[in-house]
C-alpha positions in Angstrom: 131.4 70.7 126.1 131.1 74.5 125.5 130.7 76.5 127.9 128.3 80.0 129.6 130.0 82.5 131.0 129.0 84.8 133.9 130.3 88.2 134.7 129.1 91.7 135.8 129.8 95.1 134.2 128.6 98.7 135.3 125.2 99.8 135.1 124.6 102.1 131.9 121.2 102.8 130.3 122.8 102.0 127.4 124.7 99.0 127.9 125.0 96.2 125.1 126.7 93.5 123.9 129.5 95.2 122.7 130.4 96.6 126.1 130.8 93.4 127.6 134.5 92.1 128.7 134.6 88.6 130.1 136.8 89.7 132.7 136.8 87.8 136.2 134.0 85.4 134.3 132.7 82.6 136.0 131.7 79.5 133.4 128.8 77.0 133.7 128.7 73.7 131.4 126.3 73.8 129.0 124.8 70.8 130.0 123.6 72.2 133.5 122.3 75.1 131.6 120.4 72.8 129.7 119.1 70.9 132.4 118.3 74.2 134.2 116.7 76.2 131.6 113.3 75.9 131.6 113.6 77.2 135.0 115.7 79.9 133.8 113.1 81.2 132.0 111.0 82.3 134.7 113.2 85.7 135.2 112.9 88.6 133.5 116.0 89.8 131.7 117.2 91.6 128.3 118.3 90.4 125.7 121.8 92.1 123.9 121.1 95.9 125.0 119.9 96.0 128.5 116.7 98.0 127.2 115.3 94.6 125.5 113.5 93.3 127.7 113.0 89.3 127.7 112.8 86.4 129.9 115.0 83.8 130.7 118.9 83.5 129.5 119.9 83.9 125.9 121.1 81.0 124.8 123.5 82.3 122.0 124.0 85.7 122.9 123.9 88.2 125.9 121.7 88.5 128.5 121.6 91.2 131.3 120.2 90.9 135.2 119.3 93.9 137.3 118.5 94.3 140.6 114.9 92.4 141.3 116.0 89.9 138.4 119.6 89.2 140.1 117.0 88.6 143.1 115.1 86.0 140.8 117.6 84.0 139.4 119.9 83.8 142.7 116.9 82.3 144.4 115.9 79.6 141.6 120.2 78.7 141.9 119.8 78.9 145.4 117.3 76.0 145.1 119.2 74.3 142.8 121.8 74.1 145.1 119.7 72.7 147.8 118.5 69.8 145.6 121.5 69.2 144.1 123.1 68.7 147.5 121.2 65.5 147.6 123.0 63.9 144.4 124.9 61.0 144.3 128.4 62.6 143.7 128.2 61.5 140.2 125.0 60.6 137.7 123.6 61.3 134.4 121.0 63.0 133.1 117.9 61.3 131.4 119.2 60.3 128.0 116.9 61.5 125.7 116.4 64.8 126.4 120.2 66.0 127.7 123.5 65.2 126.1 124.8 61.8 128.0 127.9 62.5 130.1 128.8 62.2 133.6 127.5 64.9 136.1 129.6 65.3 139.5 127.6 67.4 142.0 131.0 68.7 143.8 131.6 70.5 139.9 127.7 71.6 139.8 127.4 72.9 143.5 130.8 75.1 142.4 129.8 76.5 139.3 126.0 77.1 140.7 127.9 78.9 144.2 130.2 81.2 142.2 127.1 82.4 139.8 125.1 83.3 143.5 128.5 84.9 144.5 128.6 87.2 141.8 124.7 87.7 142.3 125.3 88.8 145.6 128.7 91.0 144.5 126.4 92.6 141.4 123.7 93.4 144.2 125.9 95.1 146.6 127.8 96.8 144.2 124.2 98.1 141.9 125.7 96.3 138.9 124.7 93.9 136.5 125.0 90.5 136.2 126.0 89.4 132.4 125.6 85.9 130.9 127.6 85.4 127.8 125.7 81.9 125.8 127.7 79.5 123.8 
């Protein structure tokens, strides 16, 4: 299944795509992003230069998180993380709507803690959180 990538870069009023490297990236299964992306889209974000402003994550490209935003989207993970604490270890998704494979909270509750950990690092550090889509 392909996968999302997480990373953060430097702050620069002119940051875009092309200045992202995927170093130190931390990578989310497409199929949680697709179970979590409706809820996703309730942040504000940009969109391939960090001065086009947007909501949510983009799904093929770049998106960029600053400050209140990293805020946002930790907290909806944050809750996430709560719920999915209360999983079976492993399930499946309703079958229409996402793609029908086996879910094991222990690999959810790890991808969804190392995206908060890199909020948190990105927050301290006045950085920005990068997502890289599929």
């Amino acid at each position: 299944m392909p996968k999302h990538d997480f990373t953060i870069v430097p702050h620069s009023e002119k940051l875009t795509y092309k200045d992202v490297e995927l170093k130190d990236a931390v990578s989310v299964d497409d199929a949680l992003i697709l179970y979590l992306l409706d809820s996703l889209q309730w942040v504000e974000s940009s969109w391939n230069d960090i001065f086009k402003k947007n909501i949510g994550i983009n799904y093929y490209g770049v998106t960029f998180f600053v400050g209140e935003e990293i805020t946002h989207l930790k907290s909806i993970l944050e809750s996430w993380v709560s719920l999915f604490k209360n999983a079976p270890n492993e399930f499946t998704m309703q079958k229409a709507i996402y793609p029908e494979e086996p879910f094991f909270k222990e690999n959810i509750l790890k991808e969804l803690l190392s995206v908060i950990k890199l909020c948190d690092t990105a927050l301290l550090e006045n950085n920005v959180l990068v997502h890289y889509g599929i």
